[in-house]
Backbone as numpy.savetxt, mean C-alpha at the origin, in Angstrom:
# Nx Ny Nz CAx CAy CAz Cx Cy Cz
10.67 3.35 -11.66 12.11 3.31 -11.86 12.40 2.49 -13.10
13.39 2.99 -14.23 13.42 2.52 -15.49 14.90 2.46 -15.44
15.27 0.80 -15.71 16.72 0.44 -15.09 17.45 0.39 -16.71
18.38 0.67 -17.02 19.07 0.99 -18.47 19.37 -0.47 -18.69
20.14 -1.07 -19.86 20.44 -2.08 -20.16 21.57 -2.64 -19.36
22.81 -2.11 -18.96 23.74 -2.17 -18.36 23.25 -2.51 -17.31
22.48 -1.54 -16.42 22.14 -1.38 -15.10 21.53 -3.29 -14.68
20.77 -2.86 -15.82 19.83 -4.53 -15.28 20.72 -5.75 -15.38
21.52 -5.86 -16.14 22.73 -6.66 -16.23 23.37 -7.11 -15.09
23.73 -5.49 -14.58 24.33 -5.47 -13.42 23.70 -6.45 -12.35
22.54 -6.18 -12.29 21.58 -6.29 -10.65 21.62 -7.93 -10.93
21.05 -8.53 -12.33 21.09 -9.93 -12.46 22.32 -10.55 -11.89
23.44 -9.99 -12.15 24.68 -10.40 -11.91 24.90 -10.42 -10.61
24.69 -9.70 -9.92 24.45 -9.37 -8.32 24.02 -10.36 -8.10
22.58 -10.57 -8.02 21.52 -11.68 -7.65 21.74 -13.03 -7.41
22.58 -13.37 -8.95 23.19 -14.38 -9.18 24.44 -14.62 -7.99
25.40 -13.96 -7.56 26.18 -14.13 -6.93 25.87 -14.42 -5.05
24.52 -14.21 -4.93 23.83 -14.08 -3.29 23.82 -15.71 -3.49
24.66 -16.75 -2.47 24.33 -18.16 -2.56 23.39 -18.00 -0.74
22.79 -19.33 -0.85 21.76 -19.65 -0.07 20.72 -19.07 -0.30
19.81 -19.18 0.76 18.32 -19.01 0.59 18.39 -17.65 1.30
17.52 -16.62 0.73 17.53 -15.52 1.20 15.77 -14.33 0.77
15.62 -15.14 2.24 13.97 -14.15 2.58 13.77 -12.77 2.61
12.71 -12.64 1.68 12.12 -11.33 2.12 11.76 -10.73 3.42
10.91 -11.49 4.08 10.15 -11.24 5.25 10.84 -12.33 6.17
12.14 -12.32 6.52 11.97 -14.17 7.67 11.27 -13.32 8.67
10.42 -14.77 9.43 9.85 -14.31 10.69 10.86 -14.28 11.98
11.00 -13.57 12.94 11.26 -14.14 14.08 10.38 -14.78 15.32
10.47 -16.08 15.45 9.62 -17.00 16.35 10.27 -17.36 17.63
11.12 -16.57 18.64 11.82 -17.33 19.41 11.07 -16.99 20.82
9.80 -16.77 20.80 9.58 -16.40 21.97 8.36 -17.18 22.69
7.02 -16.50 22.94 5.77 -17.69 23.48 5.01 -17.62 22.63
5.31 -17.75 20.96 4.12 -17.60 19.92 3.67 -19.16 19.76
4.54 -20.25 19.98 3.71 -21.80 19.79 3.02 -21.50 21.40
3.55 -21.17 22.28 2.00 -20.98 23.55 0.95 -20.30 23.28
1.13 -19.38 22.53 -0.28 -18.66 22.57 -1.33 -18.99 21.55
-0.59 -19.18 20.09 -0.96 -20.14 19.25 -2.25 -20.91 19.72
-1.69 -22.25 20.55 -1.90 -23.16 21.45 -3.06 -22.94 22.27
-3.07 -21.97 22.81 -3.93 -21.38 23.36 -5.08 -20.86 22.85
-4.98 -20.07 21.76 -6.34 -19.71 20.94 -6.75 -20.59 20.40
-6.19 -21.78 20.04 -6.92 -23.43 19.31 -7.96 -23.28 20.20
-7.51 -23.55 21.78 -8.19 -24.25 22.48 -9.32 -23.52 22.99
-9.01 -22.23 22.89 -9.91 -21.53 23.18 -11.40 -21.43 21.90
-10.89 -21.58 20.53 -12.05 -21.79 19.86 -12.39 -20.83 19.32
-11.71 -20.02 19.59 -11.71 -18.36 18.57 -10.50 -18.70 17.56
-11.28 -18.84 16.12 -9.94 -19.19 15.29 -10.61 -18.60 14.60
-11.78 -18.02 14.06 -12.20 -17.09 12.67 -13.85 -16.52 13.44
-14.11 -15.73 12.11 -15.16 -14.55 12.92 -14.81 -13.94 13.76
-13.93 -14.07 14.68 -13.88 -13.47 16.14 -12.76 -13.68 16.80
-12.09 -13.00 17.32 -10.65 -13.73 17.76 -10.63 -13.82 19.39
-11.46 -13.57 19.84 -12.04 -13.61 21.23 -11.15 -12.26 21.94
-10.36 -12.97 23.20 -9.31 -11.75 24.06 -8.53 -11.38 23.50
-7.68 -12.50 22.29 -6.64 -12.05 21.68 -6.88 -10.99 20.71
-7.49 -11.06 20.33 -7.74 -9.48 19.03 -8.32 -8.23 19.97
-8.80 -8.86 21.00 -9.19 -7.59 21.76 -7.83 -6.97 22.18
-6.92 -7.29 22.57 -6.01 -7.39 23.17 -4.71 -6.50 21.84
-4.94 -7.21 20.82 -3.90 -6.65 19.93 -4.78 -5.15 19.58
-5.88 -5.34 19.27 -6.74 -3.91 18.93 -6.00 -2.71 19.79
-6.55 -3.43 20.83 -5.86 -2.05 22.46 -4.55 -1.64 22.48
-3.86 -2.84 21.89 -2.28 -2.14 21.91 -1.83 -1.81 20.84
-2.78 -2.07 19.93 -2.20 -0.90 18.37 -3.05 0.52 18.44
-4.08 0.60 18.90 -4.27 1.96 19.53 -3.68 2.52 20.26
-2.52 2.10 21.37 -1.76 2.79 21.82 -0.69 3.24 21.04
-0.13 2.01 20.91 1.25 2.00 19.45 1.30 3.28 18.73
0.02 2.86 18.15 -0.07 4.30 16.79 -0.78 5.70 17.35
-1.34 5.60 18.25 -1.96 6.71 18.54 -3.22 7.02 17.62
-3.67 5.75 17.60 -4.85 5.90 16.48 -6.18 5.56 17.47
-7.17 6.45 17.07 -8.46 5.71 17.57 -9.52 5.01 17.53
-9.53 4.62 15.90 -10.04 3.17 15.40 -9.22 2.13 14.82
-9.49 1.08 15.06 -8.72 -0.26 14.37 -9.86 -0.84 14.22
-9.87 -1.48 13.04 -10.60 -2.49 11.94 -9.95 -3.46 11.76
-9.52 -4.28 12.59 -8.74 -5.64 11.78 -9.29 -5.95 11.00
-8.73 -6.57 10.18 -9.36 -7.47 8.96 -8.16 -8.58 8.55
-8.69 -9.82 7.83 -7.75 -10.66 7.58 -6.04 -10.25 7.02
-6.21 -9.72 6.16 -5.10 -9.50 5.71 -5.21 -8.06 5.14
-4.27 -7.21 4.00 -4.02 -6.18 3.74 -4.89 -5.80 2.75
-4.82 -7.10 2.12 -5.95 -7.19 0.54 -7.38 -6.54 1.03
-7.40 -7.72 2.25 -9.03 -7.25 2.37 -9.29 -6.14 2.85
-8.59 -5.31 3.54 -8.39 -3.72 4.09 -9.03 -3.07 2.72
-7.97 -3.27 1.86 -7.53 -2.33 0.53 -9.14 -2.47 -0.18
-9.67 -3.73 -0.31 -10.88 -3.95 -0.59 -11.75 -3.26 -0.11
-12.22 -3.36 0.87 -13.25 -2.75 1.33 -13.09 -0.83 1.61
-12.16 -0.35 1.96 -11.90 0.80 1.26 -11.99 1.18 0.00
-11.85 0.35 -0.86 -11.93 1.19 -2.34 -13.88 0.85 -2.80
-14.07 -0.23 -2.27 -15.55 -0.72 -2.36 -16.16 0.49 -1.76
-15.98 0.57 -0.44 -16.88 2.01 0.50 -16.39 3.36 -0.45
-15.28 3.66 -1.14 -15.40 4.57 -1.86 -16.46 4.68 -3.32
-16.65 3.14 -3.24 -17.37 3.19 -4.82 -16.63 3.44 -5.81
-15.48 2.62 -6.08 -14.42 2.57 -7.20 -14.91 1.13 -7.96
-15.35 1.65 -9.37 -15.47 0.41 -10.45 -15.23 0.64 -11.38
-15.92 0.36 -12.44 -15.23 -0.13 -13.67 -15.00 1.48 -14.67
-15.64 2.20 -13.79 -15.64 4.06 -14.53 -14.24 4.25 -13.97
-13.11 3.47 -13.07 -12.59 4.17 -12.53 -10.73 3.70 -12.64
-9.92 4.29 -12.96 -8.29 3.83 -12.82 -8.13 4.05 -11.54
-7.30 3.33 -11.38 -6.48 4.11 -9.15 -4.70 3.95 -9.84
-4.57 4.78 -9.41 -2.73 4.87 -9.34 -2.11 4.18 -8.41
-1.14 3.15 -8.57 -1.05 2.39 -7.94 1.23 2.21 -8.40
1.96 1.83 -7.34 3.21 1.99 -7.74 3.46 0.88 -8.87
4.31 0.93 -9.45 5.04 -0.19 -10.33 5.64 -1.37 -9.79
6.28 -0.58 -8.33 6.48 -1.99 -7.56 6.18 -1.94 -6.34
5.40 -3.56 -6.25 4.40 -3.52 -5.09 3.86 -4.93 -5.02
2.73 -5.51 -4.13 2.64 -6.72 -4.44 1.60 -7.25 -4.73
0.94 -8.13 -5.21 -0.33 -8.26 -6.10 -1.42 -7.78 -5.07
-1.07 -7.75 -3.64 -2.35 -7.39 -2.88 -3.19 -6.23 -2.60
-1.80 -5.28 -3.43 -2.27 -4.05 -3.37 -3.50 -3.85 -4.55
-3.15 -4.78 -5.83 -3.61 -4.49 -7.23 -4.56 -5.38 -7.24
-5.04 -6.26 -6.51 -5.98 -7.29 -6.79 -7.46 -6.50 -6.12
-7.62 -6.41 -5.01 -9.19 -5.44 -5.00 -9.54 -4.38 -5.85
-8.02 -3.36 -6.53 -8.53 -3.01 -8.30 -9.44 -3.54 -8.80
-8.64 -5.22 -9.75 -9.25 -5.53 -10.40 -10.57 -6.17 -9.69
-10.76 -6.57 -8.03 -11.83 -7.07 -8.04 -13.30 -6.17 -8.07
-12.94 -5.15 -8.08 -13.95 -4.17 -8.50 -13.75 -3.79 -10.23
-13.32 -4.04 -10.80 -13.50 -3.75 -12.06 -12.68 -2.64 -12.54
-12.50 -2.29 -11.98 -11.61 -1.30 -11.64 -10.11 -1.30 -12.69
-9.27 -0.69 -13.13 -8.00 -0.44 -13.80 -7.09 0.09 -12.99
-6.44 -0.74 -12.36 -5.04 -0.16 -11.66 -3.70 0.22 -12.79
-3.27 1.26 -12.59 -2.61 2.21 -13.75 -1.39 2.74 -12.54
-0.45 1.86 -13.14 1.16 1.77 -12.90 1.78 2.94 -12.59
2.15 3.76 -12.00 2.97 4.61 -12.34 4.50 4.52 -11.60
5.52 5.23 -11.58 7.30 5.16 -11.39 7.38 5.35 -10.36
8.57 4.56 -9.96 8.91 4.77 -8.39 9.84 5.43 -8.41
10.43 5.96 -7.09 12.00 6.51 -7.15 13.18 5.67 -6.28
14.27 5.96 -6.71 15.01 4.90 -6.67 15.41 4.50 -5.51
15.51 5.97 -4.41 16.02 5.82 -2.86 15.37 4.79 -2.05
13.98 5.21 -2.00 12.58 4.45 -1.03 12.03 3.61 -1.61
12.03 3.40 -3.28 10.85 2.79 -4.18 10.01 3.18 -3.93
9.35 4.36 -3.52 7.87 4.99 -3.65 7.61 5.68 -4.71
6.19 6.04 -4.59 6.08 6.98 -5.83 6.82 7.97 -6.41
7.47 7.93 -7.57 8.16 9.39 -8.01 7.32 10.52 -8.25
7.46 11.56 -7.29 6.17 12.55 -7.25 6.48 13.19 -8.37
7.66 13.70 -8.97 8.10 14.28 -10.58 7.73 14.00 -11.45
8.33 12.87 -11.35 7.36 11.82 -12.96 6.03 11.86 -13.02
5.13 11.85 -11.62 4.01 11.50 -11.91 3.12 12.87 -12.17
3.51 13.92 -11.55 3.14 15.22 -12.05 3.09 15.47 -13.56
4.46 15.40 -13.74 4.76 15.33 -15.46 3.97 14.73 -16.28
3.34 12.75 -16.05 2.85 12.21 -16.42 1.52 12.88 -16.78
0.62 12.87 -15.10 -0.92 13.47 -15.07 -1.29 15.32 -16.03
0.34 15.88 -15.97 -0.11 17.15 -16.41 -0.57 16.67 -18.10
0.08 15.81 -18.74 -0.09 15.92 -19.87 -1.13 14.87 -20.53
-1.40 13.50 -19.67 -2.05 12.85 -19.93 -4.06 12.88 -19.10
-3.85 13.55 -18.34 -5.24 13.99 -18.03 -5.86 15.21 -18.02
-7.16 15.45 -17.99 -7.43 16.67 -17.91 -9.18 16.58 -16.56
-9.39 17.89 -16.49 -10.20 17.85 -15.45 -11.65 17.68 -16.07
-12.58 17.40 -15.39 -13.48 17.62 -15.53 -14.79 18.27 -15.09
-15.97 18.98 -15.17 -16.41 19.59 -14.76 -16.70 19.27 -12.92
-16.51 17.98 -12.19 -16.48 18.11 -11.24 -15.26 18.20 -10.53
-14.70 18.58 -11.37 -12.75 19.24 -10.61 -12.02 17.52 -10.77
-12.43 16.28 -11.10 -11.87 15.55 -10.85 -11.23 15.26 -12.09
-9.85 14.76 -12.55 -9.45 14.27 -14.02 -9.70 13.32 -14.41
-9.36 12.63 -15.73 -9.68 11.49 -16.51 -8.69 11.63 -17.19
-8.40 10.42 -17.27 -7.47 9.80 -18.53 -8.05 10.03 -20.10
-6.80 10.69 -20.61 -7.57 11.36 -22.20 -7.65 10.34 -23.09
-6.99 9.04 -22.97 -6.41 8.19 -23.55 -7.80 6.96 -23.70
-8.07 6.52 -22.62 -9.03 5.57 -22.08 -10.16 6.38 -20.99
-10.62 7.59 -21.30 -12.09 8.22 -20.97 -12.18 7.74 -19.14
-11.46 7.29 -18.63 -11.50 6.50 -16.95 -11.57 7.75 -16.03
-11.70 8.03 -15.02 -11.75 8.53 -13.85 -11.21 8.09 -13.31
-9.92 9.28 -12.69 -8.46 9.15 -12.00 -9.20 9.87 -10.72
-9.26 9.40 -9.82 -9.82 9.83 -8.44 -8.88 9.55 -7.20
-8.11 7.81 -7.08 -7.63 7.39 -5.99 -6.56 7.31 -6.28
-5.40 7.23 -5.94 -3.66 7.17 -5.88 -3.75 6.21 -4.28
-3.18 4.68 -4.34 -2.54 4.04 -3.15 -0.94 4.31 -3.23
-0.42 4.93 -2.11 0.67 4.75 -1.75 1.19 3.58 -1.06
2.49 3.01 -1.38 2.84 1.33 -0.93 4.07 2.36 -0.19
4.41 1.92 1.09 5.58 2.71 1.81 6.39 1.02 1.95
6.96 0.68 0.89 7.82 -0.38 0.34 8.69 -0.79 1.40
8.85 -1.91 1.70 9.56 -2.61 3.00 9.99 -1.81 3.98
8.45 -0.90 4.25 9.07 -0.26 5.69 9.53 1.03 5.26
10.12 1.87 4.24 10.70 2.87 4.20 9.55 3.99 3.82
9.31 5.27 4.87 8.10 6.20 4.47 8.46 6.56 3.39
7.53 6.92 2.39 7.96 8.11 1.47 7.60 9.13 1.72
7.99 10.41 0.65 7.71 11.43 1.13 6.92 11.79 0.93
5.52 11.99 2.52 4.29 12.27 2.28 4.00 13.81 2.03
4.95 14.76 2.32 4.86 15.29 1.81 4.45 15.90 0.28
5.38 15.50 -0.03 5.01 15.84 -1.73 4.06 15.41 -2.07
3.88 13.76 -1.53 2.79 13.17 -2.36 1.23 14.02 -2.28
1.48 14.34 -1.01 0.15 15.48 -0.41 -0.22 16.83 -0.91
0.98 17.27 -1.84 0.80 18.41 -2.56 0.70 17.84 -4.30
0.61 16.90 -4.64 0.49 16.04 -5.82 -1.20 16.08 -5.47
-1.65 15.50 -4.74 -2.82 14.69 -4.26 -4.11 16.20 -4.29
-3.51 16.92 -3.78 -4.00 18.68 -3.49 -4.48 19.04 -5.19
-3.10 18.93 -6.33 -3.02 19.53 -7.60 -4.37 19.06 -8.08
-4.27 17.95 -8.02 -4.87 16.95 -9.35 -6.67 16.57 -8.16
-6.48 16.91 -7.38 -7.62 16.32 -6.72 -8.12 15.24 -6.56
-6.69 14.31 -5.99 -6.98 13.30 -5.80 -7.14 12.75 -4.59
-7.92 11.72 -4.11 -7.57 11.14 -2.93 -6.53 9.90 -2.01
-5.73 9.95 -1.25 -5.00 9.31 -1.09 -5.07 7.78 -0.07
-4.70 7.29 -0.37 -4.57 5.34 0.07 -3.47 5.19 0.55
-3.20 4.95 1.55 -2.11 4.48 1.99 -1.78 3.10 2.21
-1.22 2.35 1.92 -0.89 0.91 2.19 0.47 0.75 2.79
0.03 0.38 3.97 1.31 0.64 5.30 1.64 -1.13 6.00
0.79 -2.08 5.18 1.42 -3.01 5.48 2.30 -3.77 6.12
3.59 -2.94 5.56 4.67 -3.03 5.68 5.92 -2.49 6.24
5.23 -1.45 6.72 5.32 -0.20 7.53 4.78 -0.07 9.36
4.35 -1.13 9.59 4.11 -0.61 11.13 4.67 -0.66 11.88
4.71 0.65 12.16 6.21 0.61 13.38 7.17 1.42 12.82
6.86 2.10 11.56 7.88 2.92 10.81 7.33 4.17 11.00
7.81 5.36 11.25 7.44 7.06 11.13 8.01 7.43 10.72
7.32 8.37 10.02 7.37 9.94 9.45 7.46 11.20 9.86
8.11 11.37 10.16 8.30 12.89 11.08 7.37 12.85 12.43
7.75 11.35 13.50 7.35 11.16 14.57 5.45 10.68 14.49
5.37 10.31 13.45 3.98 10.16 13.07 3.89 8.89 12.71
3.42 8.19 13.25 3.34 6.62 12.91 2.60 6.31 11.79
3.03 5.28 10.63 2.80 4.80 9.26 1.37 3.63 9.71
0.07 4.18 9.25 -1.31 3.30 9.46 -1.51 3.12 7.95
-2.66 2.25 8.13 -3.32 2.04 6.91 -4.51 3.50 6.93
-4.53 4.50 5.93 -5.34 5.65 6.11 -5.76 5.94 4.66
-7.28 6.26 4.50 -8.02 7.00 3.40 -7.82 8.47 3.46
């Protein structure tokens, strides 16, 4: 999304006018989270292993989502990591990644060597603009003998596209899935931020 001179004016001006403190994410804590907390201290499962309690959250995000593996892992980064690692994404390789998003998506990029390569959001959801980016890839890549493209510009291998479904709102996986089809790419989802959000009754996971 490419905001005009006016426009950005505008939004500063906005911004400026929000008094107090005002969170992205506030938590809500009003319930038995200092008991349970409390409880896993004592219990001694605080890393490696989370003992009943991760067993426990595992089982009920398999129900939740209707999914039949869960992988916890520390955080989102390290998800995103080890997926692009098990794909074997390095330094031969760009991933498409949104313009706006948060360093956790773009940091196992670079920790593989890797070139994370920006592309436009759209303005409704902030997800990928599937238009622009068609437009973009038709003219700036081309294929190569194993059906996959490269950047004409910087010789890289365009293989992975992560989708960020931005504070919760799906985008449309649709399109992105007939984008993903064209160009032969594979798709990342980063749902972070998203659980508990659906798509045409289809619950938002973290998925390769």
């Amino acid at each position: 999304m490419k905001l005009k001179n006016f426009e950005f004016k505008s939004l500063v001006s906005d911004i400026k006018k929000i008094s107090g403190k005002t969170s992205l994410h506030e938590p809500i804590l009003n319930g038995n989270e200092a008991k349970y907390l409390k409880k896993c201290i004592q219990s001694g499962y605080i890393s490696t292993h989370g003992g009943k309690y991760l067993d426990k959250l595992i089982k009920n995000l398999k129900q939740i989502t209707n999914t039949k593996f869960i992988f916890p892992v520390i955080n989102a980064t390290n998800g995103l990591y080890i997926i692009l690692k098990a794909l074997g994404v390095d330094s031969t390789h760009e991933v498409l990644v949104p313009s706006m998003t948060f360093v956790g998506t773009v940091a196992p990029i670079a920790y593989l060597n890797a070139a994370p390569h920006f592309i436009d959001i759209e303005k409704e959801y902030l997800g990928i603009d599937v238009q622009k980016l068609d437009m973009y890839l038709s003219k700036n890549t081309k294929k190569k003998r194993n059906n996959h493209i490269y950047n004409i510009k910087t010789g890289k291998i365009i293989k992975y596209i992560i989708n960020v479904h931005t504070f919760g709102h799906p985008s449309n996986m649709d399109q992105i899935l007939k984008l993903t089809k064209k160009y032969n790419l594979q798709l990342i989802e980063d749902s972070a931020e998203a659980l508990g959000s659906y798509y045409k009754k289809n619950m938002l996971v973290i998925l390769v």
